[in-house]
C-alpha positions in Angstrom: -143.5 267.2 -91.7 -147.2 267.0 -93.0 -148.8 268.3 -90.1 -146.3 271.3 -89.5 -146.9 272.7 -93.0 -150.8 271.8 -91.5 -150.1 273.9 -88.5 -148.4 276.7 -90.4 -151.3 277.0 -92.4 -153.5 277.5 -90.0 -151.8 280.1 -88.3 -151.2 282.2 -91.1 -155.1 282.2 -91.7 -155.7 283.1 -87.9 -153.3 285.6 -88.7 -155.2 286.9 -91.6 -158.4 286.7 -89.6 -157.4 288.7 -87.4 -156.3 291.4 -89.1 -160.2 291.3 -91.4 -161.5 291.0 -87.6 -159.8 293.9 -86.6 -161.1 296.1 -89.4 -164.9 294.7 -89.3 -165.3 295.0 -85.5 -163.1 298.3 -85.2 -164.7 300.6 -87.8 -166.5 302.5 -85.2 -169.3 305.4 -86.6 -170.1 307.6 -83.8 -173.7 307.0 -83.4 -175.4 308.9 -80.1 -177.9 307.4 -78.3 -180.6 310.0 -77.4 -182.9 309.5 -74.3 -186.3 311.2 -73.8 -185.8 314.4 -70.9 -189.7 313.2 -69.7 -189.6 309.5 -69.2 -187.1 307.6 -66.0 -183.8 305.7 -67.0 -183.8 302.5 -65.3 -180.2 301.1 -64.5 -180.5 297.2 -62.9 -182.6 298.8 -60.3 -182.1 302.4 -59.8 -184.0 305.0 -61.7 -182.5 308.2 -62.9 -185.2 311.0 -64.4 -183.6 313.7 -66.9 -186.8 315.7 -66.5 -186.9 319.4 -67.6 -189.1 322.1 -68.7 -188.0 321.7 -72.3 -189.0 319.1 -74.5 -187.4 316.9 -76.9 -184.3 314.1 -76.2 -181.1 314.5 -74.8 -177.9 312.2 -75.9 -175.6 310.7 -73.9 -172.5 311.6 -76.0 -171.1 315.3 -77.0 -172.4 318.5 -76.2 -176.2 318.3 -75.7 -175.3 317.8 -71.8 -174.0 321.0 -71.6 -177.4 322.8 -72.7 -179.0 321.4 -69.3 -179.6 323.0 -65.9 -177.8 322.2 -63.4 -180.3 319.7 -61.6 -180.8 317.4 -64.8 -176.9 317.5 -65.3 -176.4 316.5 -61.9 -178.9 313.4 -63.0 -177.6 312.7 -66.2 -174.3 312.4 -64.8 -175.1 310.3 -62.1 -176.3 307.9 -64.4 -173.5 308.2 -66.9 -171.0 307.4 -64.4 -173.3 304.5 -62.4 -173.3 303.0 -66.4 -169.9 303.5 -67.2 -168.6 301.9 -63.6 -170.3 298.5 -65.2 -167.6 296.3 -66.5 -167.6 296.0 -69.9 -166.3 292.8 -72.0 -165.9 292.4 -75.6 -163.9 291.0 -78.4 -160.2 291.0 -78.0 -157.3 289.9 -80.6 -153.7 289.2 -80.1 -154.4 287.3 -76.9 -152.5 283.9 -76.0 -153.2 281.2 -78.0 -156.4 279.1 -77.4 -155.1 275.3 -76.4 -156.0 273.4 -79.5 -156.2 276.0 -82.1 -154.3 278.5 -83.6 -156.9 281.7 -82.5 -155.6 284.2 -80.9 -159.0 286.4 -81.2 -162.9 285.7 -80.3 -163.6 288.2 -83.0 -167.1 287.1 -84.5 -168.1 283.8 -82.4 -167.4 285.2 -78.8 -170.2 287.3 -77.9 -172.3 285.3 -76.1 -169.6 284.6 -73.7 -168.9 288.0 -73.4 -172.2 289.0 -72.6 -172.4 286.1 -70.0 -169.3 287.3 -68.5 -171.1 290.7 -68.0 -173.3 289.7 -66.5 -171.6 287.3 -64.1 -169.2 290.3 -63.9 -172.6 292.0 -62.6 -173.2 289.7 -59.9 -169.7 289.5 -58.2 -169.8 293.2 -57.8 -172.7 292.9 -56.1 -171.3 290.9 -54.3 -167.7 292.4 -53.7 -168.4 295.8 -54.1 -172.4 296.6 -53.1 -174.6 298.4 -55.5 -173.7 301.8 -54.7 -170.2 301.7 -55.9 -169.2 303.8 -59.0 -165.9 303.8 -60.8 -163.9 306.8 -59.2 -162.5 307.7 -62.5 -165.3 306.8 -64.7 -166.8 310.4 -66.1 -162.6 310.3 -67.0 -163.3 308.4 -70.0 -163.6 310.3 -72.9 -165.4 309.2 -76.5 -163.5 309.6 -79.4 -165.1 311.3 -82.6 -165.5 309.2 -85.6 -162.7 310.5 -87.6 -160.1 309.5 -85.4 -161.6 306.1 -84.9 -161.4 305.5 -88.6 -158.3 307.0 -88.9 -156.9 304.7 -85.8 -158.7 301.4 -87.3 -156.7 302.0 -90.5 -153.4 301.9 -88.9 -154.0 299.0 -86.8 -155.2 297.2 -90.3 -152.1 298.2 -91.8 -150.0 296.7 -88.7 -151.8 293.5 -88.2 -151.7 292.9 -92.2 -147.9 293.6 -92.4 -147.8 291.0 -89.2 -149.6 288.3 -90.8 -147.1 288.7 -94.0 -143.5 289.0 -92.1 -145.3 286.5 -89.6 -144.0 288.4 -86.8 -146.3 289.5 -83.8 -146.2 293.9 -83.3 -145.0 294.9 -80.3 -147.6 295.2 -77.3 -147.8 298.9 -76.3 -150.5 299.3 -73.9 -152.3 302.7 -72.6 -150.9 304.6 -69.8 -153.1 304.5 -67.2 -154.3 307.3 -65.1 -153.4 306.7 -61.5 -154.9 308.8 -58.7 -153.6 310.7 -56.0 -153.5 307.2 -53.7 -152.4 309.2 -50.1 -155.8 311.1 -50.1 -157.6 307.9 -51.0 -159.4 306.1 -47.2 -159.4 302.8 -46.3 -162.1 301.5 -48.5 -161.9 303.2 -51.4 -159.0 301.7 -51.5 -160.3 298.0 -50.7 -163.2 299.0 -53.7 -160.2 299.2 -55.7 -159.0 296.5 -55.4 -161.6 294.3 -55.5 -162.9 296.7 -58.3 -159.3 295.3 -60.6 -159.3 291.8 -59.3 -162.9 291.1 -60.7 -161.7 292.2 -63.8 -159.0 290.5 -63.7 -161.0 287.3 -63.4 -162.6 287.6 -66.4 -159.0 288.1 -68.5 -158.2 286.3 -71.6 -155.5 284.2 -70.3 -155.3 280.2 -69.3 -155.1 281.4 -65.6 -158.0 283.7 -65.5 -161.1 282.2 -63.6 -163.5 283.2 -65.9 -161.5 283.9 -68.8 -162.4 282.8 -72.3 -159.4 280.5 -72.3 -161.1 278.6 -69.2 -164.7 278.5 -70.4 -164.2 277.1 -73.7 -162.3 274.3 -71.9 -165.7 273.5 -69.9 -167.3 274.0 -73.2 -165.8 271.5 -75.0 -167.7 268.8 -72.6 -170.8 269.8 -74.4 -169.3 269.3 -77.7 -168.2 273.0 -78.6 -164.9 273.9 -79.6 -163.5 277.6 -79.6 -164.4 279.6 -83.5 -167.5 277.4 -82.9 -169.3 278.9 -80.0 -172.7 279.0 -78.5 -175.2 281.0 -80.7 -177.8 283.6 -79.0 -180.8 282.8 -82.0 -180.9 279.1 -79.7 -182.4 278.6 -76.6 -180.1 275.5 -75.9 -177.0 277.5 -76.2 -177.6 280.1 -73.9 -178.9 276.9 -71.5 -175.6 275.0 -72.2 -173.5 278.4 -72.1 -174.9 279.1 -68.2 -174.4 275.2 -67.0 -170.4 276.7 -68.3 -170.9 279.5 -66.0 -171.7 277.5 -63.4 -169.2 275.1 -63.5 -166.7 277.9 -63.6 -167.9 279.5 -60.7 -167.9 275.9 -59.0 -164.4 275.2 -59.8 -162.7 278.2 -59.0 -159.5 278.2 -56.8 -159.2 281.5 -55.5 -160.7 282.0 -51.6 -162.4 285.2 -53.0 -165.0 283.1 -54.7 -165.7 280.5 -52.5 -168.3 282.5 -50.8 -170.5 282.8 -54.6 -172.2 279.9 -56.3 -174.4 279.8 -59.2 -178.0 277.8 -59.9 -179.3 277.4 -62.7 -183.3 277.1 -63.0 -184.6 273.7 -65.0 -187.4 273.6 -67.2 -188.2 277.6 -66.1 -188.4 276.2 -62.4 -186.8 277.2 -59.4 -187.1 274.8 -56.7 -186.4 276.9 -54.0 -184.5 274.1 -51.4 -182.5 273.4 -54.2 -180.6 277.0 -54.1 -181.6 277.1 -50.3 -178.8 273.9 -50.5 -176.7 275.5 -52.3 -176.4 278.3 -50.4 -175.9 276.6 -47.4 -173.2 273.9 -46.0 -172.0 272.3 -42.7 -168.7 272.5 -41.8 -167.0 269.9 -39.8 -167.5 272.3 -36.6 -171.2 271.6 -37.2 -171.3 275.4 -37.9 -173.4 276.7 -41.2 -171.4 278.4 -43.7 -173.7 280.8 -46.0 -172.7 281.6 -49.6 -174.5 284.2 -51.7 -175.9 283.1 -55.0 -176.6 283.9 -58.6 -179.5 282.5 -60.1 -179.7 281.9 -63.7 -182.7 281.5 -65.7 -182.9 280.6 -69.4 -186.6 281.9 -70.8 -188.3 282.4 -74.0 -190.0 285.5 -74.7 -192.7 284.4 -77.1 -192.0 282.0 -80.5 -190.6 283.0 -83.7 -190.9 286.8 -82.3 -190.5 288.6 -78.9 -194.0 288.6 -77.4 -194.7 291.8 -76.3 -197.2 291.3 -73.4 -193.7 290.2 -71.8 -192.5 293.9 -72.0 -193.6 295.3 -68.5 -192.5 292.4 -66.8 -189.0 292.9 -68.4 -189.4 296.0 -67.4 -190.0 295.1 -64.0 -186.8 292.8 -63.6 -184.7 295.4 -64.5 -186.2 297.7 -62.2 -184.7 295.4 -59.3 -181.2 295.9 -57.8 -180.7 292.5 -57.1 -181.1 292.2 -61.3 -177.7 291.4 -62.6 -178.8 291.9 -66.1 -180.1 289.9 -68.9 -178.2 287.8 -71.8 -179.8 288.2 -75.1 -179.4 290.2 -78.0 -180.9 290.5 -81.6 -181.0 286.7 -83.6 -177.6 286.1 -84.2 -176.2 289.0 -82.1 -175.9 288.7 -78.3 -176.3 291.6 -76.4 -175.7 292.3 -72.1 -179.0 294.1 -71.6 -178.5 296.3 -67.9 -181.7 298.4 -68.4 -184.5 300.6 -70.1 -186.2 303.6 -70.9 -190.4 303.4 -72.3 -190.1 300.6 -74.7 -186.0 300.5 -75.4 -184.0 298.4 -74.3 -180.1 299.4 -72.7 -177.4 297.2 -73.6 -173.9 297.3 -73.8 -172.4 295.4 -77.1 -169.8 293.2 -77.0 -168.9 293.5 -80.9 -166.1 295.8 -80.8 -162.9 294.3 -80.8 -159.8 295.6 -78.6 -156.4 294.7 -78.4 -155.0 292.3 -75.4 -155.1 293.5 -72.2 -152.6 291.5 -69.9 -154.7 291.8 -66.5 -151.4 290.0 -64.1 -149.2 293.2 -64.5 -149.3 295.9 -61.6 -151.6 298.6 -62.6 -153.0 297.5 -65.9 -154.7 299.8 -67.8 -158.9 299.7 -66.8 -160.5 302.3 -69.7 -161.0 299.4 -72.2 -163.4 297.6 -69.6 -165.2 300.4 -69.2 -167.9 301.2 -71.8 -168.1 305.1 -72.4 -172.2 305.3 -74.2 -175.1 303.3 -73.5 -177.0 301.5 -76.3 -180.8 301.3 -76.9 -182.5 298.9 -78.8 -186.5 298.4 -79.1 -187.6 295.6 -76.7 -189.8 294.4 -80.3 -186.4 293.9 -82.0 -185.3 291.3 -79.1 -184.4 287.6 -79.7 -186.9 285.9 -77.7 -184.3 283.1 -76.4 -182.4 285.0 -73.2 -181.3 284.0 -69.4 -182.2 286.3 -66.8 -180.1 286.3 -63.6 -180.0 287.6 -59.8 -177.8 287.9 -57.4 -179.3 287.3 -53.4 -176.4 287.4 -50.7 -178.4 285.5 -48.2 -181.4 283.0 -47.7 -183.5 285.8 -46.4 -182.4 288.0 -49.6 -183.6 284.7 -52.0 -186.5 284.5 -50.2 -187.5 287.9 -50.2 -186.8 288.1 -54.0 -188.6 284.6 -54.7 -191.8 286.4 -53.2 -191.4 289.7 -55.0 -190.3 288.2 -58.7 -193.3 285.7 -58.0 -195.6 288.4 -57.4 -194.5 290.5 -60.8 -195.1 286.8 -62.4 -198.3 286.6 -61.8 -199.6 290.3 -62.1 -197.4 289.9 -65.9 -198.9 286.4 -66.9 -202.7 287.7 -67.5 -204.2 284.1 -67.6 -201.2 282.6 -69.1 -198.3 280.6 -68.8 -195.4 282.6 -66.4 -192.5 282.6 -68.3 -190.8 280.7 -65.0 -191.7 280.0 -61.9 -190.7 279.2 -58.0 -191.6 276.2 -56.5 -191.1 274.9 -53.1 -188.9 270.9 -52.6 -186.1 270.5 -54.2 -186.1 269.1 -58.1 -186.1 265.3 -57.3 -189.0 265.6 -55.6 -191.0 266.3 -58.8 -188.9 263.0 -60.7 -187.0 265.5 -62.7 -183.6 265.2 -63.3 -181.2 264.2 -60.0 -180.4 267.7 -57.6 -178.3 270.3 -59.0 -176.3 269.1 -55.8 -175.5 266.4 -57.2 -171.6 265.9 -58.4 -171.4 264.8 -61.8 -168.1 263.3 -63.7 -169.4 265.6 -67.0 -170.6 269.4 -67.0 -174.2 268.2 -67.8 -176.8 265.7 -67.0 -178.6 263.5 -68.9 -181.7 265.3 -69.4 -179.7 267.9 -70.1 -177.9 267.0 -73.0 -181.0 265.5 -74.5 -182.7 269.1 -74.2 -179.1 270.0 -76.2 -179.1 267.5 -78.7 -182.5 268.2 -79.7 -181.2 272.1 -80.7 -178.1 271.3 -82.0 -178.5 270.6 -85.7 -178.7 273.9 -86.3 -175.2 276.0 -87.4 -174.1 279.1 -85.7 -173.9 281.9 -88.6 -170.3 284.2 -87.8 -170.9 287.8 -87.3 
């Protein structure tokens, strides 16, 4: 009897949490983000210029597009919809329960998973979809003004606090979605369709979703986190411990789709390069090689207490790459998806709005809320120096061809000092480091591994 009052208890104060989430992370100002007319947009490796005879900045939101030739509009739009087409993950509420607790929302400890779910997202449309593909309907999604964002935050408030009193759950009404004319559509537009929903659909927050929240925090919790107390950005060894979850996910998947994708993960800022060669490769009982594509991961530190800024350019650099799948990082205590730059900002897309429950199994679901509508710059000075930088190669000749490249832009960027990683030839047992990441372990990390973690892990996570 003692533990269902318990349990009652703590759903009513999930309940009530929700409803403060909903308010804190759903009172949206409009703010614009203005870029400059004179200097290129870079967007994970393609470069847009707004150029013009006038001078001044341009935003990406309301009516300043219209005042632009027709050549810049053409540009700006371009890059609009190649930024909107990324898929976009942040806080949710009203989702199924997470097994062992009574949250039904990641509002205010999930961002760092959402921003490593973008940018696995990233990486499996590389892989799926190429790096050319844009979002048919993406220059469809129009923002809203302030006014009736407030106005539309109040009401859900209102409907999520009279919930958490009668105890009763409101009635799911989700948005229509916009379906195209599907008889002029060709053969692959149609597959880029598909594939475009069913790697959003991996990343749903359901029990069944590959890469759902529900999923990781169950890998999570053989690292000794539990869901509400989640991996904090401001650490090094949380991002570390968050990408060994990505990983694993990626390793145990069940659908066929993803058996041609694994994930490495560099140790100690080295990537042993017939490690990943290993992992990319595999005999099958025909004797026959089978080839998988990979993403690489690799957790780095940008200076000490402070983003070093002689790391700027070779930031820069990475993100100038197509095979960049985007960088996990944010400000100390805020994680941020960071997909590209202009001069010395930063362009991120923030997970710290929250959105209702999308269920991603029915027919047709509605795709607008995975889409982000504006861009976000930050100063690369105002970074958190602890992020993981990842890439995606689809073959050994592509991971080879990028080791060289990335190697090169090390060394050019290190002027006489440390690299912030490197690539080194052997495999990691070669150098009596920890055993191959080919290795199958009973528990998500090794034992180096969780002494790098337990040497970070006094420290508590502060919620947002």
């Amino acid at each position: 009897m003692e533990a269902t009052g318990t349990d009652e208890v703590e759903k009513i104060k999930s309940k009530f949490m929700s409803a403060w989430n909903n308010m804190k992370y759903s009172w949206v100002l409009k703010t614009k983000t203005y870029f400059s007319r004179n200097s290129p947009v870079f967007l994970l490796g393609k470069c847009y210029h707004f150029k013009s005879d006038e001078s001044g900045e341009l935003s990406t939101e309301g009516s300043n597009f219209d005042k632009i030739n027709t050549e810049i509009s053409g540009n700006v739009e371009e890059f609009r919809k190649d930024f909107i087409s990324r898929i976009w993950l942040t806080y949710r509420e009203e989702f199924p329960q997470i097994k062992g607790s009574a949250l039904t929302t990641d509002c205010g400890w999930g961002c760092t998973l959402r921003t490593g779910q973008m940018l696995l997202a990233q990486g499996l449309m590389l892989h799926f979809l190429g790096r050319a593909w844009v979002w048919p309907d993406a220059l469809d999604i129009e923002n809203s003004d302030s006014e009736s964002w407030t106005a539309h935050t109040v009401k859900k408030l209102t409907a999520s606090l009279e919930a958490s009193l009668t105890a009763e759950r409101e009635p799911k009404i989700l948005s229509n979605h916009q379906e195209r004319i599907r008889r002029n559509c060709g053969d692959g537009e149609m597959r880029n369709e598909v594939y475009h929903r069913k790697i959003i659909s991996w990343f749903g927050d359901s029990p069944l979703a590959a890469f759902g929240l529900h999923q990781l925090i169950e890998y999570g919790k053989k690292s000794g986190k539990i869901a509400g107390d989640w991996y904090g950005p401001a650490l090094v060894a949380h991002i570390l411990s968050f990408v060994f979850v990505l990983r694993k996910a990626v390793e145990e998947a069940r659908d066929p789709e993803l058996q041609g994708v694994t994930v490495y993960v560099a140790q100690d800022c080295t990537v042993y390069s017939s490690d990943v060669i290993d992992r990319q490769c595999s005999f099958m009982d025909s004797g026959e090689t089978d080839t998988k594509a990979v993403i690489i991961l690799v957790p780095v530190r940008l200076g000490g207490e402070r983003t070093n800024m002689d790391y700027l350019e070779f930031v820069k650099g990475i993100l100038s790459l197509e095979y960049c799948v985007g960088i996990i990082g944010g400000k100390p205590k805020q994680s941020y998806y960071f997909a590209g730059f202009q001069d010395d900002s930063l362009i991120y897309m923030d997970p710290h709005y929250c959105q209702s429950f999308v269920d991603v199994s029915i027919k047709d679901f509605p795709l607008e809320s995975f889409h982000c509508p504006s861009p976000k710059k930050m100063s690369f000075k105002k970074m958190d120096p602890s992020c993981t930088i990842g890439f995606y190669c689809r073959t050994v000749q592509d991971f080879e061809k990028a080791s060289e490249e990335i190697t090169k832009m090390l060394k050019s960027s290190s002027k006489e000092k440390y690299p912030l990683f490197t690539f080194v030839k052997g495999h990691s047992r070669d150098y009596d480091f920890a055993s191959s990441p080919l290795h199958e372990e009973n528990d998500l990390f090794s034992e180096d591994e969780k002494k790098r973690l337990k040497r970070f892990s006094t420290e508590e996570f502060v919620l947002l």
